[in-house]
C-alpha positions in Angstrom: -0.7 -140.4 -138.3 -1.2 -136.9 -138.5 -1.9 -134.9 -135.2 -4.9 -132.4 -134.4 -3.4 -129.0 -133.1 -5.6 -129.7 -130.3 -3.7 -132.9 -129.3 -0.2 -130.9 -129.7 -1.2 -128.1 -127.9 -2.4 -129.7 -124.7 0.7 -129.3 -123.4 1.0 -125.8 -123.8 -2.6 -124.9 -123.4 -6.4 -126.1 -122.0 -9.0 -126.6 -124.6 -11.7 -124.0 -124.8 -14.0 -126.2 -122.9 -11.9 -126.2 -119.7 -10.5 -122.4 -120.4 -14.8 -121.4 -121.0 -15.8 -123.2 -117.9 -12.8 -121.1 -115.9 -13.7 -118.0 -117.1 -17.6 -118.6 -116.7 -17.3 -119.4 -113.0 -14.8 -117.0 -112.1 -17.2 -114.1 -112.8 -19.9 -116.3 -111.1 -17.3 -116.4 -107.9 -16.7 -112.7 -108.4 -20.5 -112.3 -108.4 -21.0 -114.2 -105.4 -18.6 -112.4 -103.4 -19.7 -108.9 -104.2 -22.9 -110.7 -103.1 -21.6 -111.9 -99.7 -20.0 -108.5 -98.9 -22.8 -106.6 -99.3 -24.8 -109.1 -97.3 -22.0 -108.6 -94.6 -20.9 -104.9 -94.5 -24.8 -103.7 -95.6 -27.0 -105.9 -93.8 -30.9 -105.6 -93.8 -30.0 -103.0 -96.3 -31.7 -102.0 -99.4 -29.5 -103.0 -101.5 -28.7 -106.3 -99.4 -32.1 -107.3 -99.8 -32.4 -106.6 -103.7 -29.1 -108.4 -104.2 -29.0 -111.5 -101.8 -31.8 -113.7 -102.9 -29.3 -114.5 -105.7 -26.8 -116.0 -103.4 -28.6 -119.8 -103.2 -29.8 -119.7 -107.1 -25.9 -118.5 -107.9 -24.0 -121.1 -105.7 -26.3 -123.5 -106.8 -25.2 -122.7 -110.6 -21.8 -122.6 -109.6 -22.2 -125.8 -107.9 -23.5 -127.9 -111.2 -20.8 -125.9 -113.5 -18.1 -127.6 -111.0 -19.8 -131.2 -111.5 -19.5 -130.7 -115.3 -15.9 -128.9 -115.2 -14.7 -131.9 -113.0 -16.7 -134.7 -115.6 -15.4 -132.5 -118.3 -11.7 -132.7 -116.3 -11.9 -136.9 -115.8 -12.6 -137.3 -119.0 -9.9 -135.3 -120.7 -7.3 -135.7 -117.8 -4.9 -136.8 -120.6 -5.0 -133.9 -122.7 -4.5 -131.0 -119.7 -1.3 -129.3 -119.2 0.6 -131.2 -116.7 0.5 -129.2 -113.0 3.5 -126.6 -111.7 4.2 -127.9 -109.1 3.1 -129.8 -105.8 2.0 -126.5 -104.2 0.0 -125.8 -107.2 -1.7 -129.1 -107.2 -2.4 -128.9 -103.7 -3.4 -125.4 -103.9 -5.8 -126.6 -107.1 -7.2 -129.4 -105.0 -8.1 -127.4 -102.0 -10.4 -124.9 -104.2 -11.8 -127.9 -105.9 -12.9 -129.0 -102.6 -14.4 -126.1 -101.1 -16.2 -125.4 -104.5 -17.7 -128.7 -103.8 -17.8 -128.7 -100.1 -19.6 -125.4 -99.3 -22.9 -125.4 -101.4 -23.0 -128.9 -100.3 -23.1 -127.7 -96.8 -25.3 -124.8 -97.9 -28.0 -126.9 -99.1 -27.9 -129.3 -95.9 -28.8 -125.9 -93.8 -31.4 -125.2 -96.1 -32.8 -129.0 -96.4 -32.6 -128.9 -92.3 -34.2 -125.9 -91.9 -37.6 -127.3 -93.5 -37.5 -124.6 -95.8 -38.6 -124.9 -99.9 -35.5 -124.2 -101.8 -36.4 -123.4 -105.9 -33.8 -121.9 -107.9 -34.5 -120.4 -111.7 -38.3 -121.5 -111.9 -37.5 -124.6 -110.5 -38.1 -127.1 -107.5 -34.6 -127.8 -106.0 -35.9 -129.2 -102.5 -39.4 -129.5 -101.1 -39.8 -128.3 -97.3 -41.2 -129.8 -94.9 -43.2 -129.7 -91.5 -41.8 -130.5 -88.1 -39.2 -130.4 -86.1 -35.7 -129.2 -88.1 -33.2 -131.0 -88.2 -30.8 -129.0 -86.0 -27.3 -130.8 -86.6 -27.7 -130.3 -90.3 -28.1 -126.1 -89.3 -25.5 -126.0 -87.3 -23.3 -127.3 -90.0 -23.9 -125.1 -92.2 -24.2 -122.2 -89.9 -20.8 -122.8 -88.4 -18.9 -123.3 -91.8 -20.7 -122.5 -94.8 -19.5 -118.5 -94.5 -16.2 -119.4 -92.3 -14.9 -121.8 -95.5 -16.3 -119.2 -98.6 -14.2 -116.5 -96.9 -11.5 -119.5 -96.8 -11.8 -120.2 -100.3 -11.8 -116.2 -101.6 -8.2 -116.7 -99.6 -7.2 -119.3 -101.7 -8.6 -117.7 -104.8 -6.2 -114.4 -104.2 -3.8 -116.9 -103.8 -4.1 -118.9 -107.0 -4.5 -115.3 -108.9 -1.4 -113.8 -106.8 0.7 -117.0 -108.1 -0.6 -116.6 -111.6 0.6 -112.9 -111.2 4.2 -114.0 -109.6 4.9 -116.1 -112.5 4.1 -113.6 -114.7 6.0 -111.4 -113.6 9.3 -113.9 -112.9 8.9 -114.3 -116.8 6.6 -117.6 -117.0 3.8 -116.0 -118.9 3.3 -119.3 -119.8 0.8 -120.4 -116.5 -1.6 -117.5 -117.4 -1.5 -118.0 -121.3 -2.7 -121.7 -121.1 -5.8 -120.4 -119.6 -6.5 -117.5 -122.1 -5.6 -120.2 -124.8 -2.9 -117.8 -126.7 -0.1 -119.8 -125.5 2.1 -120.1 -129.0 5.1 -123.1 -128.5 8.6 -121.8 -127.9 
């Protein structure tokens, strides 16, 4: 039986799939940060106000990119490169967490605050009259910033160890995600 390259590489590399999904939400992460950092250091701004109704519709794309990257993940979970380590695989379980975690938490501030929520054209949550639904505000008010700023941690983390095993000679970790890894 004669092996596709794909299937030999996995080893050595993640298919384009994985390595497009990577890519795609790490400039929607950079995006959202540049986002949340005017919003902090600018507030009520000019430019805070043109840039930060894209916060919601952006995490809420990010959010549905990380459902299909983790379906896409389960389902090829034999074909990945195996992990680095325990600290990476921790480190890689924590982000995949918060990914998940804080728009979750976003939209349960939103859904308790009564307020519509539409994203791209289109109805994500209906509002609603009444009293809000203060527990699910508080939530969200409490930790949806306190564990994004978490996560950008972890994020210089994960691109800090990429660049530390670059540069101990293991160009290896950052070539199976740019897909140029070559066998040695």
């Amino acid at each position: 039986m004669k092996e596709t390259p794909e299937a030999t590489d996995c080893q050595y590399r993640y298919d384009s799939v994985s390595r497009s999904l990577h890519w795609l939400m790490a400039l929607m992460f950079a995006g959202i940060y540049c986002l949340a950092a005017v919003h902090n250091l600018l507030s009520d701004s000019v430019l805070d106000k043109l840039l930060w109704p894209y916060h919601k519709p952006v995490g809420l794309l990010l959010l549905v990119l990380l459902i299909l990257r983790a379906g896409w993940s389960l389902l090829n979970r034999h074909n990945r490169p195996p992990s680095m380590n325990l600290a990476a695989s921790i480190g890689h379980g924590a982000l995949y967490g918060l990914m998940l975690l804080i728009p979750l938490i976003g939209l349960l501030r939103q859904y308790g605050s009564g307020r519509a929520f539409s994203a791209f054209g289109l109805q994500v949550m209906d509002g609603f009259e009444g009293e809000k639904i203060q527990w699910m505000i508080d939530l969200g008010s409490n930790f949806h910033g306190w564990l994004g700023w978490t996560m950008l941690v972890l994020i210089v983390g994960h691109i800090g160890a990429v660049i530390l095993h670059h540069r101990q000679g293991n160009s290896q970790v950052l070539r199976r995600m740019t897909g140029t890894t070559h066998k040695t």
